[in-house]
SESE-302902 format. One record per residue (C-alpha): residue number from 1; residue in one letter; x, y, z. Coordinates in nm, 4 decimals. Example, Ala and Ser with C-alpha at 12.3 -4.5 7.8 and 13.67 -1.06 7.14 Angstrom:
BEGIN
<rose><resi>1</resi><resn>A</resn><x>1.2300</x><y>-0.4500</y><z>0.7800</z></rose>
<rose><resi>2</resi><resn>S</resn><x>1.3670</x><y>-0.1060</y><z>0.7140</z></rose>
end
This chain:
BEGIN
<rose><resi>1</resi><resn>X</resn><x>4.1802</x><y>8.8540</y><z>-4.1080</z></rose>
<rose><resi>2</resi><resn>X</resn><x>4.3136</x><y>9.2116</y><z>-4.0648</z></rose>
<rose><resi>3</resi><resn>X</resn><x>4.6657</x><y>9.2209</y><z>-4.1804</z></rose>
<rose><resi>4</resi><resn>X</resn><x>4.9085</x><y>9.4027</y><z>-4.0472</z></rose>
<rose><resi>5</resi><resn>X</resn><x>5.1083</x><y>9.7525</y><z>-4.2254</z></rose>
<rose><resi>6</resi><resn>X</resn><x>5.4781</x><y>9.6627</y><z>-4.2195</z></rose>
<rose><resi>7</resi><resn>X</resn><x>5.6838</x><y>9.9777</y><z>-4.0425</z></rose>
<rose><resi>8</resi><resn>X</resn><x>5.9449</x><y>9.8688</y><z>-4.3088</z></rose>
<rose><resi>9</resi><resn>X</resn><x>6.0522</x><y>10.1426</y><z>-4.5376</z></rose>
<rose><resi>10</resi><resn>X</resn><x>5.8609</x><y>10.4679</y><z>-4.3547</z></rose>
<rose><resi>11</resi><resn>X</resn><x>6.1337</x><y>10.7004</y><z>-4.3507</z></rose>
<rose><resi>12</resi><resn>X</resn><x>6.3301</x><y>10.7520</y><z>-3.9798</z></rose>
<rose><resi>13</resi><resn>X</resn><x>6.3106</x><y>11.0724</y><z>-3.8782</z></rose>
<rose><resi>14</resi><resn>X</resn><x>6.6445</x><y>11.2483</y><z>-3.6914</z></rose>
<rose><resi>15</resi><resn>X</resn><x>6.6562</x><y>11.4220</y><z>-3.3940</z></rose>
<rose><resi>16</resi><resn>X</resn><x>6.7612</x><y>11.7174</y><z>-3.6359</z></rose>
<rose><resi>17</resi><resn>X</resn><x>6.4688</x><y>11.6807</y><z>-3.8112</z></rose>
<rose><resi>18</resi><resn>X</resn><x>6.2341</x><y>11.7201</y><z>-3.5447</z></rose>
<rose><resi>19</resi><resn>X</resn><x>6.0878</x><y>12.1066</y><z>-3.4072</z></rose>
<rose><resi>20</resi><resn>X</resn><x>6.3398</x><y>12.3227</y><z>-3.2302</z></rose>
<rose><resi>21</resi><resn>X</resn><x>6.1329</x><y>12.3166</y><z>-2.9295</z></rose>
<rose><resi>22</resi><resn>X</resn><x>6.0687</x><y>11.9304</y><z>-2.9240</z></rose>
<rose><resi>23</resi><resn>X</resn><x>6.4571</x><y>11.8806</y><z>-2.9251</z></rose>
<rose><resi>24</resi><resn>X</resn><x>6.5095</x><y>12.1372</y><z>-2.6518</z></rose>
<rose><resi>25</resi><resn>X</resn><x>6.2723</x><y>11.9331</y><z>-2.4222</z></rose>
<rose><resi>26</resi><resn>X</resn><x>6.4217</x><y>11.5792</y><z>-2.5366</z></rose>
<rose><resi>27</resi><resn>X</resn><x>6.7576</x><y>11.7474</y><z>-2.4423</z></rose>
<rose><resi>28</resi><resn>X</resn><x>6.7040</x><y>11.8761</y><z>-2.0786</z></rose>
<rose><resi>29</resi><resn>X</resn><x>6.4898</x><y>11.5525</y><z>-2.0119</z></rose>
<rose><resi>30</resi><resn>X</resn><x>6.8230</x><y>11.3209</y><z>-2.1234</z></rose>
<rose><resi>31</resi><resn>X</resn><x>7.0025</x><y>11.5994</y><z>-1.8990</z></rose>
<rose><resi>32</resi><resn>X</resn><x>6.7543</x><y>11.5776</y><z>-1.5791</z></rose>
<rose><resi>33</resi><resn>X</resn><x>6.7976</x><y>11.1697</y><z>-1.5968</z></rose>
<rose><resi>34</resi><resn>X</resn><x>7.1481</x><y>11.1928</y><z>-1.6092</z></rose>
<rose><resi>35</resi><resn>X</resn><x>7.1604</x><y>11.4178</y><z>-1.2809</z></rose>
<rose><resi>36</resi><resn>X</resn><x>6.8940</x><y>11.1958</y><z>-1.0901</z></rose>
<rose><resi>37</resi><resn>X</resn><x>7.1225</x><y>10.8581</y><z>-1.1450</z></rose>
<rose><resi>38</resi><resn>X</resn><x>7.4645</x><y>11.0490</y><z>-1.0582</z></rose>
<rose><resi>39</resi><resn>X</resn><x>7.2651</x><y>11.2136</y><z>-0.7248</z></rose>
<rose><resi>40</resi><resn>X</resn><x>7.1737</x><y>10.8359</y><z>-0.6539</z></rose>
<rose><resi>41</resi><resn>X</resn><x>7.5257</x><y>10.6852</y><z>-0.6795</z></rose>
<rose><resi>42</resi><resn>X</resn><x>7.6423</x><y>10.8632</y><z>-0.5064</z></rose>
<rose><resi>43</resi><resn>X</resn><x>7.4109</x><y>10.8683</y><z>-0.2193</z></rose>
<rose><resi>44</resi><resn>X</resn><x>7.4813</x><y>10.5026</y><z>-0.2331</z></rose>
<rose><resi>45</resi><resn>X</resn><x>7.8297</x><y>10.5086</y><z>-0.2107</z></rose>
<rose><resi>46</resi><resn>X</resn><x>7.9995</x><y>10.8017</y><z>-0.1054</z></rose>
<rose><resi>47</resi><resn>X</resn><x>8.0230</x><y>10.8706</y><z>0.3057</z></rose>
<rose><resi>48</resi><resn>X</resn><x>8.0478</x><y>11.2404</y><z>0.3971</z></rose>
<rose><resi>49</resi><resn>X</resn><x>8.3049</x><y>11.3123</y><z>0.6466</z></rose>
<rose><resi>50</resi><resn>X</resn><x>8.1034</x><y>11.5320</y><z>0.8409</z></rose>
<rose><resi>51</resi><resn>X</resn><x>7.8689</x><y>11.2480</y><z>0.9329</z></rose>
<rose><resi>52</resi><resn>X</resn><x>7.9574</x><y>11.0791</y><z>1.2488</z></rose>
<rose><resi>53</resi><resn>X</resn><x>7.7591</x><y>10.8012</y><z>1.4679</z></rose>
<rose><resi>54</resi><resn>X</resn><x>7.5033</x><y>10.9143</y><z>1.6992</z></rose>
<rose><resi>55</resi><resn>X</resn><x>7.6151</x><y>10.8729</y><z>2.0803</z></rose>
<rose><resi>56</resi><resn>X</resn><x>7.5075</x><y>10.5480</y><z>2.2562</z></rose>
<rose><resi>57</resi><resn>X</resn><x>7.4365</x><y>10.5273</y><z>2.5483</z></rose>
<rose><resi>58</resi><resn>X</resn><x>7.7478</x><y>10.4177</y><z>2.6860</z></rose>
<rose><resi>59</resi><resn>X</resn><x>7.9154</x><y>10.7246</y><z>2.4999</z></rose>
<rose><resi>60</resi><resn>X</resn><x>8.1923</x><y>10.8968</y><z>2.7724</z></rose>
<rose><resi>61</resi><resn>X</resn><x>8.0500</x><y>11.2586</y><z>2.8033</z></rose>
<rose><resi>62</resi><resn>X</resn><x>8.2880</x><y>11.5856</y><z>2.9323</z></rose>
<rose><resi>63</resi><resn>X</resn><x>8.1239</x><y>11.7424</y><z>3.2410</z></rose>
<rose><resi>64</resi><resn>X</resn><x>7.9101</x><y>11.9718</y><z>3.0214</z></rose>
<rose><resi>65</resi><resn>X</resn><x>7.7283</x><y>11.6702</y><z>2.8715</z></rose>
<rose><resi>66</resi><resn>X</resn><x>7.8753</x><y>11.6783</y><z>2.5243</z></rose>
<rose><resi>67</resi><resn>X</resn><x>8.0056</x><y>11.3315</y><z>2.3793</z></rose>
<rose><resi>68</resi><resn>X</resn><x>8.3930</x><y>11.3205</y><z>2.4374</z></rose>
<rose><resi>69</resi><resn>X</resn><x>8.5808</x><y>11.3343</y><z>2.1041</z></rose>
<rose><resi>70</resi><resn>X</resn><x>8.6464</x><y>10.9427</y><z>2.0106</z></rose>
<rose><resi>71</resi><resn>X</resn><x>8.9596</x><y>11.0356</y><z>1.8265</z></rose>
<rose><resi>72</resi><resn>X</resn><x>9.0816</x><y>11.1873</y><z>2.1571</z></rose>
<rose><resi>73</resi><resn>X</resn><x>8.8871</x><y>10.9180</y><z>2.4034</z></rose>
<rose><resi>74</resi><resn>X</resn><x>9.1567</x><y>10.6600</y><z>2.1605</z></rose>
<rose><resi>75</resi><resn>X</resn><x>9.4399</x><y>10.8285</y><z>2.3515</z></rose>
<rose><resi>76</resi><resn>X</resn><x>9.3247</x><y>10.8756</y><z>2.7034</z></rose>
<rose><resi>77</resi><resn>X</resn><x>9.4870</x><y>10.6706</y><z>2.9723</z></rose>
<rose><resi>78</resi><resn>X</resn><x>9.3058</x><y>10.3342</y><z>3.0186</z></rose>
<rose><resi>79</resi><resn>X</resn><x>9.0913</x><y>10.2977</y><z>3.3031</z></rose>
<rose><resi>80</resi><resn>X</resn><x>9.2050</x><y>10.1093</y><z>3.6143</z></rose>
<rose><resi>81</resi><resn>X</resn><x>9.1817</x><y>9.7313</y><z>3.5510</z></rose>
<rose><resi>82</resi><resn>X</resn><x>9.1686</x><y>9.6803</y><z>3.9214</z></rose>
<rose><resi>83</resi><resn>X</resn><x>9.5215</x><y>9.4035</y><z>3.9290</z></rose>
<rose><resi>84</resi><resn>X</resn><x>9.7572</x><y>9.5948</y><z>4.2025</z></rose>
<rose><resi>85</resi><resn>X</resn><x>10.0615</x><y>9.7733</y><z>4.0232</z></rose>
<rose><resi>86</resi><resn>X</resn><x>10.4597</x><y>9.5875</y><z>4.0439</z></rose>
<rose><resi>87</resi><resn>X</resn><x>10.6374</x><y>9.7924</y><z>4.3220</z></rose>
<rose><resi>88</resi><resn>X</resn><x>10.9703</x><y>9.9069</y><z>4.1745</z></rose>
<rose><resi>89</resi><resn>X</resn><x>11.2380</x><y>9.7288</y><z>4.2648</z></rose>
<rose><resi>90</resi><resn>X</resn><x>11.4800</x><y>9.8801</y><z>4.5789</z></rose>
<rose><resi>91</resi><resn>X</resn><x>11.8514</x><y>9.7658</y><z>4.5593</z></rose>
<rose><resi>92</resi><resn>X</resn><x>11.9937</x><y>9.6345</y><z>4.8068</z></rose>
<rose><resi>93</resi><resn>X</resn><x>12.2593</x><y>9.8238</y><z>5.0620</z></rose>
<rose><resi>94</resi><resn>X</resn><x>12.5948</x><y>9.7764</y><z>5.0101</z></rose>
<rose><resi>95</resi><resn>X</resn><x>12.7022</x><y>9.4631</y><z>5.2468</z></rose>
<rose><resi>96</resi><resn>X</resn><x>12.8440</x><y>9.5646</y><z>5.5860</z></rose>
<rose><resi>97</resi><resn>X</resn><x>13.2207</x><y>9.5256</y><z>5.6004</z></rose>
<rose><resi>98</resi><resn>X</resn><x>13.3845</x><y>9.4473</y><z>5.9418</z></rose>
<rose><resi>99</resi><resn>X</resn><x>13.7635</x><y>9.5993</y><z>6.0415</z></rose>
<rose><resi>100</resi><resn>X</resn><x>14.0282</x><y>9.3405</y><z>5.9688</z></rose>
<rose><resi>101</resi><resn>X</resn><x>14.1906</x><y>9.3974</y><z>6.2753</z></rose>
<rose><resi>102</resi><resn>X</resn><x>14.0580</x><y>9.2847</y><z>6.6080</z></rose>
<rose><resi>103</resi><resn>X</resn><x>13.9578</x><y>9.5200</y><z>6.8802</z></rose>
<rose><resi>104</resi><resn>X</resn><x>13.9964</x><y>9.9660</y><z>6.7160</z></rose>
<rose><resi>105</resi><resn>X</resn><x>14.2815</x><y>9.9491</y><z>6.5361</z></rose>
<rose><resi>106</resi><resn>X</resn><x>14.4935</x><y>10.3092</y><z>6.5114</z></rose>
<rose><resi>107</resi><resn>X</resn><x>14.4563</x><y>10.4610</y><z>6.1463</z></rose>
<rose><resi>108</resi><resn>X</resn><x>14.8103</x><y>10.5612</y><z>6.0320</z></rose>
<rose><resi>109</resi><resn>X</resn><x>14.7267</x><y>10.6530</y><z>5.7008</z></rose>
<rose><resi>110</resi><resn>X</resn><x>14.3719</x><y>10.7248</y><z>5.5792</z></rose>
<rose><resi>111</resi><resn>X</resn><x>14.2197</x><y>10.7212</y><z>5.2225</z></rose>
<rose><resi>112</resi><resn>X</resn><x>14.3274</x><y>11.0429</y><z>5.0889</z></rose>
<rose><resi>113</resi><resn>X</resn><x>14.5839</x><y>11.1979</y><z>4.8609</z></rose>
<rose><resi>114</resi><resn>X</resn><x>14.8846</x><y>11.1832</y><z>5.0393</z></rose>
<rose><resi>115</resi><resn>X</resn><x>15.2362</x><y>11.2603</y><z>4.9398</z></rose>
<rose><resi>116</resi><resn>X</resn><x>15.3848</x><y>10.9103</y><z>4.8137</z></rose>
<rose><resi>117</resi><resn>X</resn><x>15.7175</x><y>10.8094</y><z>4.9756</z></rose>
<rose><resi>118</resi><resn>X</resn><x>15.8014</x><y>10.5243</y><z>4.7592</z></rose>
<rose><resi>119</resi><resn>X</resn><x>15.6882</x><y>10.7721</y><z>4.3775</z></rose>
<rose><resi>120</resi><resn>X</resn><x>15.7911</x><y>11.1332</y><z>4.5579</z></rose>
<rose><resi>121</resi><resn>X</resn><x>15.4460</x><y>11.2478</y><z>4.4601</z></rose>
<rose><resi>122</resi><resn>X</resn><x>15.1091</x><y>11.2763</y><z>4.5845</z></rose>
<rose><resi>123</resi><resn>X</resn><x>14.8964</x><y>11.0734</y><z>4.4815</z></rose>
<rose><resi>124</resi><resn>X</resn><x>14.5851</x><y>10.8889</y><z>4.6441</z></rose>
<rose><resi>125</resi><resn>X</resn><x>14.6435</x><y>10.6623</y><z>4.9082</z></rose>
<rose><resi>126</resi><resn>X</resn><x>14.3525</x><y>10.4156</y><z>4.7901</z></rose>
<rose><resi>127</resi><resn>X</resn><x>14.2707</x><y>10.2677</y><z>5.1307</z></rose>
<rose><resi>128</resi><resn>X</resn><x>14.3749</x><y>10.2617</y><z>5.5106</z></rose>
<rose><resi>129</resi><resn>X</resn><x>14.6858</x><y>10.1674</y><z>5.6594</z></rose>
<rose><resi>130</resi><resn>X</resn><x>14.6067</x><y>10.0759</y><z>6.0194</z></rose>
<rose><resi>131</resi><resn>X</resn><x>14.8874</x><y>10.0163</y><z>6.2887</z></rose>
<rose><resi>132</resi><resn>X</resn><x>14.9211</x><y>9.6420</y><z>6.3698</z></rose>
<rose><resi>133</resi><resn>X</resn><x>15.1807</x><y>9.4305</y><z>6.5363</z></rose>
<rose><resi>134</resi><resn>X</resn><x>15.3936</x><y>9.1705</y><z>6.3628</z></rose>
<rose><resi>135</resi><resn>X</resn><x>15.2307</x><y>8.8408</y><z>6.3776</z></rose>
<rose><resi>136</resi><resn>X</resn><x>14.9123</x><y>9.0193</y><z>6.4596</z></rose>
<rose><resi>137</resi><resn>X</resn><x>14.5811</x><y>8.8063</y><z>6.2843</z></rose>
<rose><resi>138</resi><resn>X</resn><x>14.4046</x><y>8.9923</y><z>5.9862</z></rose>
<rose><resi>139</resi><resn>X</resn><x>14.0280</x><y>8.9282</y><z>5.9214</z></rose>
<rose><resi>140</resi><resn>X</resn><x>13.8282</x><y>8.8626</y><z>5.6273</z></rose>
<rose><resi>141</resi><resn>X</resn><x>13.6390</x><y>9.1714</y><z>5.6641</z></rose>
<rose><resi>142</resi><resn>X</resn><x>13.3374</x><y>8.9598</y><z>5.5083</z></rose>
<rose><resi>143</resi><resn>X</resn><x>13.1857</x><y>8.6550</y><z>5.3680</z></rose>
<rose><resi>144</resi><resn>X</resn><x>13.3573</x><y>8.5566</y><z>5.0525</z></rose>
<rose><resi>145</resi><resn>X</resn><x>13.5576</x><y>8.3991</y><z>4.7921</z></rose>
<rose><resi>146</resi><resn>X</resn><x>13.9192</x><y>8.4192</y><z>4.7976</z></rose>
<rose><resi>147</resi><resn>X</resn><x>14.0608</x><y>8.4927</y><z>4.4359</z></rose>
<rose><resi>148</resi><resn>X</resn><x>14.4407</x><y>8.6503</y><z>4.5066</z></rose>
<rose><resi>149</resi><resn>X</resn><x>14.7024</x><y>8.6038</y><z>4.6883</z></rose>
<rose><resi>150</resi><resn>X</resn><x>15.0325</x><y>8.7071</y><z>4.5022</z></rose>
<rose><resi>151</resi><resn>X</resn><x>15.3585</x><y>8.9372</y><z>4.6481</z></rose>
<rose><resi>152</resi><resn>X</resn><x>15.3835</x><y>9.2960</y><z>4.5469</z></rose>
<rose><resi>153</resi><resn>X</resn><x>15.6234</x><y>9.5578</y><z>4.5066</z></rose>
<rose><resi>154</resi><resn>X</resn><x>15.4415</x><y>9.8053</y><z>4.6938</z></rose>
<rose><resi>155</resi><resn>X</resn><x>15.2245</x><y>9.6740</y><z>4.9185</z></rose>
<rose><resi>156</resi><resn>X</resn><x>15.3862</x><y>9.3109</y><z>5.0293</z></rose>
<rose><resi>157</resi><resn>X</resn><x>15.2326</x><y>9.0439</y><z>4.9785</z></rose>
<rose><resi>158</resi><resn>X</resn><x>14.8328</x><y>9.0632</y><z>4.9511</z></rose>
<rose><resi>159</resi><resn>X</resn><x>14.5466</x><y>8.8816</y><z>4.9610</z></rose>
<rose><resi>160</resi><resn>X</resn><x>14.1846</x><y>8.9487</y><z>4.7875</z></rose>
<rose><resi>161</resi><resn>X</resn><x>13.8640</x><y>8.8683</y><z>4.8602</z></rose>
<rose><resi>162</resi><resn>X</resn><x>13.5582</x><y>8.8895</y><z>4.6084</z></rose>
<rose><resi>163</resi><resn>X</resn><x>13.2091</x><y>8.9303</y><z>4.8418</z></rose>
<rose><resi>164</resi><resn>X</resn><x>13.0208</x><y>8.9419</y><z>4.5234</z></rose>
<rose><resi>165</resi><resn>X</resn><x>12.7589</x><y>9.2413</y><z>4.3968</z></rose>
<rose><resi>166</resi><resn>X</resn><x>13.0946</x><y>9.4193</y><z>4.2466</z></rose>
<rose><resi>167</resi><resn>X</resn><x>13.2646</x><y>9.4164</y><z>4.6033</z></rose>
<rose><resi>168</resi><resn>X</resn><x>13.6088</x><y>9.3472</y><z>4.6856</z></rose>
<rose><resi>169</resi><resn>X</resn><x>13.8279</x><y>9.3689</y><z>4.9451</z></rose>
<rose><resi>170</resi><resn>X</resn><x>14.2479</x><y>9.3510</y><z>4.9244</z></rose>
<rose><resi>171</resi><resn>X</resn><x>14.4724</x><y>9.3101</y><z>5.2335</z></rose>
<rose><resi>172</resi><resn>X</resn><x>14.8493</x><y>9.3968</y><z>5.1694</z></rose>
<rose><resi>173</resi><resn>X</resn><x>15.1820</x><y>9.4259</y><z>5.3933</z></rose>
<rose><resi>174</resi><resn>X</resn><x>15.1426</x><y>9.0052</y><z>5.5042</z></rose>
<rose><resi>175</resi><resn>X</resn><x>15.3002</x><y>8.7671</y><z>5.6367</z></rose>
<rose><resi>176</resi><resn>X</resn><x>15.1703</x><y>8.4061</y><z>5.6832</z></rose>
<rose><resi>177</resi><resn>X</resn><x>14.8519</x><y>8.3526</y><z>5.4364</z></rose>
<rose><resi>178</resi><resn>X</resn><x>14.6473</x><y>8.1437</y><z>5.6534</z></rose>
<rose><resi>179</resi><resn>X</resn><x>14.3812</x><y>8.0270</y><z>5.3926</z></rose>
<rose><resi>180</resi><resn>X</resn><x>14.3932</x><y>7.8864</y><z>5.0177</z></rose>
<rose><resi>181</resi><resn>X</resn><x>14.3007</x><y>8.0357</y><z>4.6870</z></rose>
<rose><resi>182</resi><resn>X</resn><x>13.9637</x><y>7.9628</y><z>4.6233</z></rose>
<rose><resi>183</resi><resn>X</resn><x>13.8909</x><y>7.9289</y><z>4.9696</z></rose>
<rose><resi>184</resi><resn>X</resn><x>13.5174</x><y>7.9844</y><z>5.1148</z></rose>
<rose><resi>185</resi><resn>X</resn><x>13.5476</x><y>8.2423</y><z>5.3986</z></rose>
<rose><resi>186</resi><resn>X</resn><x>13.3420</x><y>8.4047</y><z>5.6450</z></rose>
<rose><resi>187</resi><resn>X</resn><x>13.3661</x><y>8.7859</y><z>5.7684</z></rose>
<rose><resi>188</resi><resn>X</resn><x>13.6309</x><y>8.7874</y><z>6.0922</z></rose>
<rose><resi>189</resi><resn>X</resn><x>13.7994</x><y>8.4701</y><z>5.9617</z></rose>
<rose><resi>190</resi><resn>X</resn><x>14.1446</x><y>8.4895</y><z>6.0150</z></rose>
<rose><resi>191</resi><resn>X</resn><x>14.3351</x><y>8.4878</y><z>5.6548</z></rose>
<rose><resi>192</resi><resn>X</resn><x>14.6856</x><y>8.5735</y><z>5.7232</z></rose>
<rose><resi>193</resi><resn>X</resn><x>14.9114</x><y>8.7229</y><z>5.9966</z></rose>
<rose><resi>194</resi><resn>X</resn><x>15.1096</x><y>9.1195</y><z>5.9534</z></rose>
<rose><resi>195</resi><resn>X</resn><x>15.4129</x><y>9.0162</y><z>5.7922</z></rose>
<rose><resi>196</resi><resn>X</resn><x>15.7567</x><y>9.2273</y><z>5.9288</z></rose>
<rose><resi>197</resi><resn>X</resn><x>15.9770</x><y>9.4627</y><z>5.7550</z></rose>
<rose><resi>198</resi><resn>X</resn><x>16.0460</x><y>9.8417</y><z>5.7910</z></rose>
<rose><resi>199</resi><resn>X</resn><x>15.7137</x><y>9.9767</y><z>5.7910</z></rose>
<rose><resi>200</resi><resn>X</resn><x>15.4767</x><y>9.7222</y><z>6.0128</z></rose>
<rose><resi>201</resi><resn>X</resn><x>15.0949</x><y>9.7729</y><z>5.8980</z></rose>
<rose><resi>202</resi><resn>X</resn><x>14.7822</x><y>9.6216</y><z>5.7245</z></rose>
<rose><resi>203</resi><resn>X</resn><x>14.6831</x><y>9.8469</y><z>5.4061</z></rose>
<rose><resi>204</resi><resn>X</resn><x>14.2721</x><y>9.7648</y><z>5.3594</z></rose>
<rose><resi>205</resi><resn>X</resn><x>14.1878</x><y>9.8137</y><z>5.0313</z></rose>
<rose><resi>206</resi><resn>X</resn><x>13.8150</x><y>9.8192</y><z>4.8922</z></rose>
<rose><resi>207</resi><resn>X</resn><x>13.6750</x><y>9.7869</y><z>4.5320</z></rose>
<rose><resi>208</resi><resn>X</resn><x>13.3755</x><y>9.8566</y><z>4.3824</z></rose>
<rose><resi>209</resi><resn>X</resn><x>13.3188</x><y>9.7169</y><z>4.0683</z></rose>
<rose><resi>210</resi><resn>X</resn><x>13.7354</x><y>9.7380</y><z>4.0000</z></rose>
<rose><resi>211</resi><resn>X</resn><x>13.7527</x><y>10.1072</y><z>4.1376</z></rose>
<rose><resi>212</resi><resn>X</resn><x>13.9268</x><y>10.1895</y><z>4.5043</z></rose>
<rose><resi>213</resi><resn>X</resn><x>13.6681</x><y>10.3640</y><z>4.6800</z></rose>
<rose><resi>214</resi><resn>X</resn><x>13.6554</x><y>10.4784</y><z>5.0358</z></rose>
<rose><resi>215</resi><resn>X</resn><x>13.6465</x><y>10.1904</y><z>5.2970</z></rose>
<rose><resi>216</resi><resn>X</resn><x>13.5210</x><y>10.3852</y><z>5.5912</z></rose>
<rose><resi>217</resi><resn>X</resn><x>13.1222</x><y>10.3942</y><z>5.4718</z></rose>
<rose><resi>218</resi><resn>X</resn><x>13.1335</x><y>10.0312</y><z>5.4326</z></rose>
<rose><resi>219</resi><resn>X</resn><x>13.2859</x><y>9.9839</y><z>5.7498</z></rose>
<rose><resi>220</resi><resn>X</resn><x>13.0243</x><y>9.8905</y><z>6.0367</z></rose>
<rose><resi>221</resi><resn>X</resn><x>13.0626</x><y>10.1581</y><z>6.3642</z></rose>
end
């Protein structure tokens, strides 16, 4: 049987030890390993920015044939899905009001701003005064609610009428109210008769949205 030489007790030799030109070649071997493995990481892991996917086929092009930009295709407008688009929506005209006198009533006093015979000023005149006889019917100029009818200092005693959409209409210098608060009523109803006093006339008010504005374009012709 052959035996064996134990390695225990030869003497270890140090890298210090060894020939200058051994230890130069142990040391740029240890250095060229060290390169390879960091080259490989990160190969593996890193992802240069520069790279980008190649174009498929279904790739949008610009009209010389190079792929559009994706980070610009992201905010183009989307294309056409083919559902028809919502018209926009069209208000409605303002309703059709009807003169609350029968037959062409005679203006007196338009809306304007008028010298004020009851302040001494001038001030706007926020409606028409038209002439009318005492007794004479007055008409709900159109379809609506009836919400006031109170006396007042100026005007006599009025009536208002709410036709909804912002829209009111206010009839002063009455007589005889002919319908109820609250009532339902229809445009040419008769409301109330032209009361008496020193100055006979209806003054036709109309609001929009709590505002006197100018009766004659809602007026029909």
């Amino acid at each position: 049987m052959i035996g064996l030489k134990s390695t225990r007790g030869l003497p270890s030799m140090r890298l210090s030890q060894l020939p200058k030109e051994r230890r130069i070649a142990l040391g740029s071997l240890a250095l060229l390993v060290t390169l390879l493995g960091s080259i490989v990481v990160y190969q593996r892991f890193a992802v240069p920015e520069t790279m980008q996917p190649l174009p498929g086929p279904g790739t949008p092009r610009t009209a010389a044939g190079e792929p559009v930009n994706q980070a610009e295709a992201g905010t183009a407008t989307p294309a056409a899905t083919g559902e028809p688009e919502a018209a926009p929506a069209v208000s409605a005209p303002p309703q059709q009001l009807v003169v609350p006198l029968a037959g062409k009533p005679q203006v007196l006093q338009p809306y304007d701003f008028l010298y004020s015979e009851d302040f001494g000023d001038y001030r706007l005149h926020p409606g028409i005064d038209y002439v009318a006889n005492p007794g004479e019917s007055v008409l709900a100029a159109g379809n609506g609610t009836v919400t006031r009818i109170e006396d007042d200092l100026v005007e006599g005693r009025v009536v208002e009428i709410d036709h909804g959409n912002g829209l009111v209409t206010r009839y002063g210098g009455l007589g005889e109210v002919k319908v109820g608060l609250n009532a339902a009523v229809r445009a040419g109803t008769e409301i109330a008769q032209v009361g008496t006093g020193e100055r006979i006339h209806l003054h036709f008010e109309v609001l929009v949205d709590g505002t006197p504005a100018n009766p004659t374009p809602h007026l029909k012709p």
